[in-house]
Biopython code that builds the backbone (N, CA, C, O; Angstrom):
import numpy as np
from Bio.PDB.StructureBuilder import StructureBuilder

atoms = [
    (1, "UNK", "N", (-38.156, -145.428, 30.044)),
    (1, "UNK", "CA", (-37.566, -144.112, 29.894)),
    (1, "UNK", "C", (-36.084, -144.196, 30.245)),
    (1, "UNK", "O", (-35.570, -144.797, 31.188)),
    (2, "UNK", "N", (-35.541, -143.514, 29.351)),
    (2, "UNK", "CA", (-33.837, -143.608, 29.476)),
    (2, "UNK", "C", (-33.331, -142.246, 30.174)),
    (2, "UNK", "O", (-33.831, -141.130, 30.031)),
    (3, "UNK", "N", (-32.271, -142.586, 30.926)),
    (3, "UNK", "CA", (-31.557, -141.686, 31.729)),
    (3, "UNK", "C", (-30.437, -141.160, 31.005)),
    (3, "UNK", "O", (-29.343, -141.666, 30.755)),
    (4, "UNK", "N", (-31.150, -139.537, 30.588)),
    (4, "UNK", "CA", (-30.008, -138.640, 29.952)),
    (4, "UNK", "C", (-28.565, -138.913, 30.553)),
    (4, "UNK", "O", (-27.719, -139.002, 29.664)),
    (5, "UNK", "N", (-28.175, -139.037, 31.577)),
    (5, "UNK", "CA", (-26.536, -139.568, 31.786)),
    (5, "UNK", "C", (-25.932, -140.768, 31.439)),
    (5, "UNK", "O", (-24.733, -141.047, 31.474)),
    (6, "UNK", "N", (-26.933, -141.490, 31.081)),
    (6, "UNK", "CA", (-26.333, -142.869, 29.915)),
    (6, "UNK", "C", (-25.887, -142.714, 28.373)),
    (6, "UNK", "O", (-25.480, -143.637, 27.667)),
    (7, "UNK", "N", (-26.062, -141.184, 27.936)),
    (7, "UNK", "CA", (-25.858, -141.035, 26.736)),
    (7, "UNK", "C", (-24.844, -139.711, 26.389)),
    (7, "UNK", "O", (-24.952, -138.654, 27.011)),
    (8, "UNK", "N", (-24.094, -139.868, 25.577)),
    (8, "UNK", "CA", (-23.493, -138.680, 25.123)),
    (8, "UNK", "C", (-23.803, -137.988, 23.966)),
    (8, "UNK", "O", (-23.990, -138.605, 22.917)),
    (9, "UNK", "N", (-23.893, -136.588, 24.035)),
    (9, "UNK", "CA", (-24.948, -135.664, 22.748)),
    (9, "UNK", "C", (-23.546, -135.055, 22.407)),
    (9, "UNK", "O", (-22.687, -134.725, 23.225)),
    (10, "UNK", "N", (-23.481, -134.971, 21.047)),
    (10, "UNK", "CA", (-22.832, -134.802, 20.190)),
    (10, "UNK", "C", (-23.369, -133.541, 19.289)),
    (10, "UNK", "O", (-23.872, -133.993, 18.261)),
    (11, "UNK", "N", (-23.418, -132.372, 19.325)),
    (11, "UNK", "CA", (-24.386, -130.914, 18.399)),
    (11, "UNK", "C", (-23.052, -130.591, 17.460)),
    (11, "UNK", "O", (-21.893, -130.534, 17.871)),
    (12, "UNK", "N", (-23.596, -130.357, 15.847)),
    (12, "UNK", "CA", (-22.794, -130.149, 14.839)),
    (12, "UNK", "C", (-23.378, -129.529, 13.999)),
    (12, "UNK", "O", (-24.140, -130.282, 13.392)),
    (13, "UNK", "N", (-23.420, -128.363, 13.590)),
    (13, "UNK", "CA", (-23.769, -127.808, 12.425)),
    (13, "UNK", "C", (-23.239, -128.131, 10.474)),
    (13, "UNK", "O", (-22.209, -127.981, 9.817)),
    (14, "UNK", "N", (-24.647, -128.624, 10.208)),
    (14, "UNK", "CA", (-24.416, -129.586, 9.275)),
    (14, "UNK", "C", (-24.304, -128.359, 7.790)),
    (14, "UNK", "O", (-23.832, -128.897, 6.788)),
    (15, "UNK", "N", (-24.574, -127.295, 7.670)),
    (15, "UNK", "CA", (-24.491, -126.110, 7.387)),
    (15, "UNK", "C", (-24.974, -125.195, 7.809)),
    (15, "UNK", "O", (-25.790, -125.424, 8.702)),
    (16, "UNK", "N", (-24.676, -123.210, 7.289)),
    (16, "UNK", "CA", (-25.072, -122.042, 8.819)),
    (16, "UNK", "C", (-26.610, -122.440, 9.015)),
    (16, "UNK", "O", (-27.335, -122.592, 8.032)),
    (17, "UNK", "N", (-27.099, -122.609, 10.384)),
    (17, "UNK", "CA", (-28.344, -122.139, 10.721)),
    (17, "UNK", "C", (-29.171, -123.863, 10.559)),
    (17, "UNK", "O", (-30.377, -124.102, 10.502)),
    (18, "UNK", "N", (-28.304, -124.588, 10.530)),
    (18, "UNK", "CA", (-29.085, -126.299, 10.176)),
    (18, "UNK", "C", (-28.365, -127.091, 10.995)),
    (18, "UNK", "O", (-27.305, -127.581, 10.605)),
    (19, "UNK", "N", (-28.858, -127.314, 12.240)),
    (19, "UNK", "CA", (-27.945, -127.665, 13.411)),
    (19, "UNK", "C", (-28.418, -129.464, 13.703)),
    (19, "UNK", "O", (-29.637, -129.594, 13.593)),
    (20, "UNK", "N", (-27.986, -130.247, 13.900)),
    (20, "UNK", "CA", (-27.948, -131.096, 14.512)),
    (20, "UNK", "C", (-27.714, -132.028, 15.515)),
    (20, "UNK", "O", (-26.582, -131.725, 15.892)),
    (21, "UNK", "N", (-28.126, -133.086, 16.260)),
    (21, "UNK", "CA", (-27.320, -133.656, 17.349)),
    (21, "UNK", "C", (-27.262, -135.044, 17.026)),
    (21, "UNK", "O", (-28.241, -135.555, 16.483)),
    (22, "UNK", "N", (-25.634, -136.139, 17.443)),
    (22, "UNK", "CA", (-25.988, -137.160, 17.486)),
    (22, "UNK", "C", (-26.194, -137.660, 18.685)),
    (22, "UNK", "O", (-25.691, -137.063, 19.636)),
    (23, "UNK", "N", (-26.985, -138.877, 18.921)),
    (23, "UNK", "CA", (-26.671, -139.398, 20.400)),
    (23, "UNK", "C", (-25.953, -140.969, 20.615)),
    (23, "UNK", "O", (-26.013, -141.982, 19.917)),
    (24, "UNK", "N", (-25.260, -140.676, 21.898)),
    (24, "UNK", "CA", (-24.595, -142.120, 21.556)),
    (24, "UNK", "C", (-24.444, -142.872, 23.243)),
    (24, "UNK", "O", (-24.182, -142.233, 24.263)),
    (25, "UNK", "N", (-24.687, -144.355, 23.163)),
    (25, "UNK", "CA", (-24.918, -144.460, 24.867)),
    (25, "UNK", "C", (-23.758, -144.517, 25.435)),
    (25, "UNK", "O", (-23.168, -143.760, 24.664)),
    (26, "UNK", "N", (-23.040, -144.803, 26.125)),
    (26, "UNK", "CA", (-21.816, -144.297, 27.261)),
    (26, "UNK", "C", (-21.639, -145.698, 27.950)),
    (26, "UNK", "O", (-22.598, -146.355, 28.356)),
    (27, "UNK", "N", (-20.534, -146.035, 28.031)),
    (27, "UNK", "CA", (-20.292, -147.475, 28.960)),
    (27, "UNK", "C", (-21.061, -148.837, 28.379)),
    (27, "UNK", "O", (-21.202, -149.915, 28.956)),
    (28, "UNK", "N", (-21.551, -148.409, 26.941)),
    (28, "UNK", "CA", (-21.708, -149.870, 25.840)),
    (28, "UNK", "C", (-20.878, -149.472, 24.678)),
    (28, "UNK", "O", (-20.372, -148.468, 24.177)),
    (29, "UNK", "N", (-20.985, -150.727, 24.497)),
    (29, "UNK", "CA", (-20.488, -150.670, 22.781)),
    (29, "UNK", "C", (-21.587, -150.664, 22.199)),
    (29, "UNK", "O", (-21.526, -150.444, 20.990)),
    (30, "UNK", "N", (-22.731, -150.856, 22.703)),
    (30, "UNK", "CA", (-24.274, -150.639, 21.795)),
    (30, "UNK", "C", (-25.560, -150.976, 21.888)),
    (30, "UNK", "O", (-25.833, -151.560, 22.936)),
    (31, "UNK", "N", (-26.576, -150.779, 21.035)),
    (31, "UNK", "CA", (-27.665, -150.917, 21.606)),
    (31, "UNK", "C", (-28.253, -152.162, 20.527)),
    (31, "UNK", "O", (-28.218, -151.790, 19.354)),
    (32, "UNK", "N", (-28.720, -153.399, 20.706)),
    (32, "UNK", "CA", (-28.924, -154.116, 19.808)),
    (32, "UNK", "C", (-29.889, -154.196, 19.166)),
    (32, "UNK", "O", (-30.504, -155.100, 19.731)),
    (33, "UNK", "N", (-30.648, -153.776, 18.110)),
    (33, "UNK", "CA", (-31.830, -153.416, 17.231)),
    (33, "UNK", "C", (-31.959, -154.480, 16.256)),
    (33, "UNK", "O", (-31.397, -154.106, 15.226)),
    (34, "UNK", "N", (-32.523, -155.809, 16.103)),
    (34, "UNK", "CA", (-33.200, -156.519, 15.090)),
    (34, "UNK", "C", (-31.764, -157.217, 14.573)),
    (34, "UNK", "O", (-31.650, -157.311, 13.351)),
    (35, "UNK", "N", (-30.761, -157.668, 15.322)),
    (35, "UNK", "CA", (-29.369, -158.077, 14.461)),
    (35, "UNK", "C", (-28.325, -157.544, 14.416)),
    (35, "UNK", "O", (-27.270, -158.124, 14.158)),
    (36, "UNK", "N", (-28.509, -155.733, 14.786)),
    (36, "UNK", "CA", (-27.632, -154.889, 14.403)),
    (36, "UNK", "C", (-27.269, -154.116, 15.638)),
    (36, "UNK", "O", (-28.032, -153.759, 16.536)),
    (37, "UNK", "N", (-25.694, -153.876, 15.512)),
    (37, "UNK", "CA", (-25.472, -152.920, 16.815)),
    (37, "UNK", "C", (-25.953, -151.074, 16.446)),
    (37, "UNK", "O", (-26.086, -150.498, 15.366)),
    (38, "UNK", "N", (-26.052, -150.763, 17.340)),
    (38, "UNK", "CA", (-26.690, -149.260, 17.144)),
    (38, "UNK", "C", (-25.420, -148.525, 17.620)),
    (38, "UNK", "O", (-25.176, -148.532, 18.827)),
    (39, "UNK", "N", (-24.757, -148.020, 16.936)),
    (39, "UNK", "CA", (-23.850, -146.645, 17.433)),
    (39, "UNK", "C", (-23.592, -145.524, 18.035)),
    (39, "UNK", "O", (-22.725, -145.096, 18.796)),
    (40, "UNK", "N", (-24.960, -144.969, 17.300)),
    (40, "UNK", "CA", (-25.044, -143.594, 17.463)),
    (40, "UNK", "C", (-26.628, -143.498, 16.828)),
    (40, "UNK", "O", (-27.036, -144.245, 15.938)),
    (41, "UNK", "N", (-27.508, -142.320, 17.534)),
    (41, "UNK", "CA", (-28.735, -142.024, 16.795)),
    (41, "UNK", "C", (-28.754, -140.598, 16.333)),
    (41, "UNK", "O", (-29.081, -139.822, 17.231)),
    (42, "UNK", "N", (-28.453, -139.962, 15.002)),
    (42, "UNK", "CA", (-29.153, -138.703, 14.813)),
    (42, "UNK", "C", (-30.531, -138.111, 14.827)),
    (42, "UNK", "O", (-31.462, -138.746, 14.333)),
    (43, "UNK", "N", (-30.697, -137.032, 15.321)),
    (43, "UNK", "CA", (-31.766, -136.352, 14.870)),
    (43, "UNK", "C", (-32.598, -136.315, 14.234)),
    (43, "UNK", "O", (-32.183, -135.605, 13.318)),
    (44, "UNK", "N", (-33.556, -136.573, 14.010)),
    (44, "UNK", "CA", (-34.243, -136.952, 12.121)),
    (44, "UNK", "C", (-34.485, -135.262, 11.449)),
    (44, "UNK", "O", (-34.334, -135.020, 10.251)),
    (45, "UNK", "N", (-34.880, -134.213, 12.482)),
    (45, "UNK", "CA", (-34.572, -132.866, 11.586)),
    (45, "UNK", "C", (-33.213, -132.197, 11.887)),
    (45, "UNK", "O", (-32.249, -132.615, 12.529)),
    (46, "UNK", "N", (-33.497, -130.618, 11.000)),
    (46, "UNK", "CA", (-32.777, -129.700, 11.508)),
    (46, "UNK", "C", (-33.171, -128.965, 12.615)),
    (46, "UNK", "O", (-34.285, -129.126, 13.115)),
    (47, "UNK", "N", (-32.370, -128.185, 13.038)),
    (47, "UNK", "CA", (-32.903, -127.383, 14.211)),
    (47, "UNK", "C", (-31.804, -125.858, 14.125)),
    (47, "UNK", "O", (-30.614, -125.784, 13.816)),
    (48, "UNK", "N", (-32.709, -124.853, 14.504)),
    (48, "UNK", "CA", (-32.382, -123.281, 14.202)),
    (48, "UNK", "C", (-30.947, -123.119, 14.926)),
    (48, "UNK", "O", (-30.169, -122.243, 14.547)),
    (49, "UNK", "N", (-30.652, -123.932, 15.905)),
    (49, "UNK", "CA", (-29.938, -123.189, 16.929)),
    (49, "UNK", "C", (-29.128, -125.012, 17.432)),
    (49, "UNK", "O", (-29.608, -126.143, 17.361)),
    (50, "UNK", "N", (-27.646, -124.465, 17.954)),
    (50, "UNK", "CA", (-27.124, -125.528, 18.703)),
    (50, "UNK", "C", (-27.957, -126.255, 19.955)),
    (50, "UNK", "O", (-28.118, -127.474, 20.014)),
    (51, "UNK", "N", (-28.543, -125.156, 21.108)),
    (51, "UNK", "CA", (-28.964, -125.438, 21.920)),
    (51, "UNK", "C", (-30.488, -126.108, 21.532)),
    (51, "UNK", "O", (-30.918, -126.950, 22.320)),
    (52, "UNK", "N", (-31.425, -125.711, 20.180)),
    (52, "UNK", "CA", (-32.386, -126.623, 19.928)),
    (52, "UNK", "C", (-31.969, -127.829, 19.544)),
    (52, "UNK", "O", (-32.710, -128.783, 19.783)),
    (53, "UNK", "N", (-30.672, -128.056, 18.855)),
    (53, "UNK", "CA", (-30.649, -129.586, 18.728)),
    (53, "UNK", "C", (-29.945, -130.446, 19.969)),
    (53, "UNK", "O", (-30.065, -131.631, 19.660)),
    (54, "UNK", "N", (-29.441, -130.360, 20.909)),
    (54, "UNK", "CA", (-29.518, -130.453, 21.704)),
    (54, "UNK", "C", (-31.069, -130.751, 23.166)),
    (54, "UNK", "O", (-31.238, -131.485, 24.140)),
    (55, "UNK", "N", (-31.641, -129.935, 22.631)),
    (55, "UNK", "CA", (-32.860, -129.994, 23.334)),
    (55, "UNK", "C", (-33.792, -131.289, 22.640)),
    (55, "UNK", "O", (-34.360, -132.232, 23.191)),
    (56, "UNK", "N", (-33.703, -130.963, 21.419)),
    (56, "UNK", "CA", (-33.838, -132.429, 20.142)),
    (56, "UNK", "C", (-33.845, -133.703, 20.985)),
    (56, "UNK", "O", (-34.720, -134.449, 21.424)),
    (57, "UNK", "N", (-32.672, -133.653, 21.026)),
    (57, "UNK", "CA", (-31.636, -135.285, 21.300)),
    (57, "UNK", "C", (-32.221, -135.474, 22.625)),
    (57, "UNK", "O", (-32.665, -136.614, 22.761)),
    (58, "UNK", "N", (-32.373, -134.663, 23.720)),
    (58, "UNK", "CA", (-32.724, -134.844, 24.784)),
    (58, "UNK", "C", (-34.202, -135.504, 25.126)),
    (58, "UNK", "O", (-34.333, -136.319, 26.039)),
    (59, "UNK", "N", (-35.347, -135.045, 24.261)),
    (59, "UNK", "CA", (-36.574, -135.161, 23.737)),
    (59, "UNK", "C", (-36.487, -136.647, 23.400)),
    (59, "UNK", "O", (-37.350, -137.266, 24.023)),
    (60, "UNK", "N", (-35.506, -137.661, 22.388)),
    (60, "UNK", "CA", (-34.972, -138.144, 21.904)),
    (60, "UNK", "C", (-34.726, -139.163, 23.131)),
    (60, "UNK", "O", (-35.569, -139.962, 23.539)),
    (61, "UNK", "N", (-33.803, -139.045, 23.497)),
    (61, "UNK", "CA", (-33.645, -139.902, 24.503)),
    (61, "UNK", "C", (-34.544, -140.146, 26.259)),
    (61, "UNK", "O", (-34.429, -140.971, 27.166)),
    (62, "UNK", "N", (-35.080, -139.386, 26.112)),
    (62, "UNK", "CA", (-36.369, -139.343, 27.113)),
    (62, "UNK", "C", (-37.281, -140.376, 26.478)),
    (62, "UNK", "O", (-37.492, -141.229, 27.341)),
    (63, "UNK", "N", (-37.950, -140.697, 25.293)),
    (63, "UNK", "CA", (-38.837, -141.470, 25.100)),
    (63, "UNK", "C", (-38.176, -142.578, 24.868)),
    (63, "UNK", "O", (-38.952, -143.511, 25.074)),
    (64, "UNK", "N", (-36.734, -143.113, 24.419)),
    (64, "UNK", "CA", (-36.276, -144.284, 24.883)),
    (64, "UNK", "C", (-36.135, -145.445, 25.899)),
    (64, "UNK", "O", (-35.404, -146.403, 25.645)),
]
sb = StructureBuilder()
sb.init_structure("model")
sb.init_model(0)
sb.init_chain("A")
sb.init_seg("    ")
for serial, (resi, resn, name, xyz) in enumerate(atoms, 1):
    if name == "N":
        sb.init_residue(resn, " ", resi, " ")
    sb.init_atom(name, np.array(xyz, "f"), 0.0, 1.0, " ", f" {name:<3s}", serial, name[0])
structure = sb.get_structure()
């Protein structure tokens, strides 16, 4: 389980009412996946509200 203060959440509305978050870890340059550096992780849905995608990402990085 990953510690929400290792990551920075990023919430952007991708058009009105279709909200998103990215997440990105803090004090790396990355996370290494199969060869590849990892950047940043989006959301895989939308979400109604800033604060649900946010809550998203958080969900998100808890099972990491």
């Amino acid at each position: 389980m990953a510690n929400i203060s290792q990551f920075a959440i990023v919430t952007y509305e991708r058009r009105p009412g279709h909200w998103r978050a990215a997440i990105t870890p803090v004090g790396r340059s990355g996370n290494i996946v199969r060869g590849r550096t990892v950047l940043s992780i989006v959301t895989p849905d939308d979400s109604t509200s800033e604060p649900d995608a946010n809550f998203a990402a958080e969900q998100i990085i808890i099972k990491l």
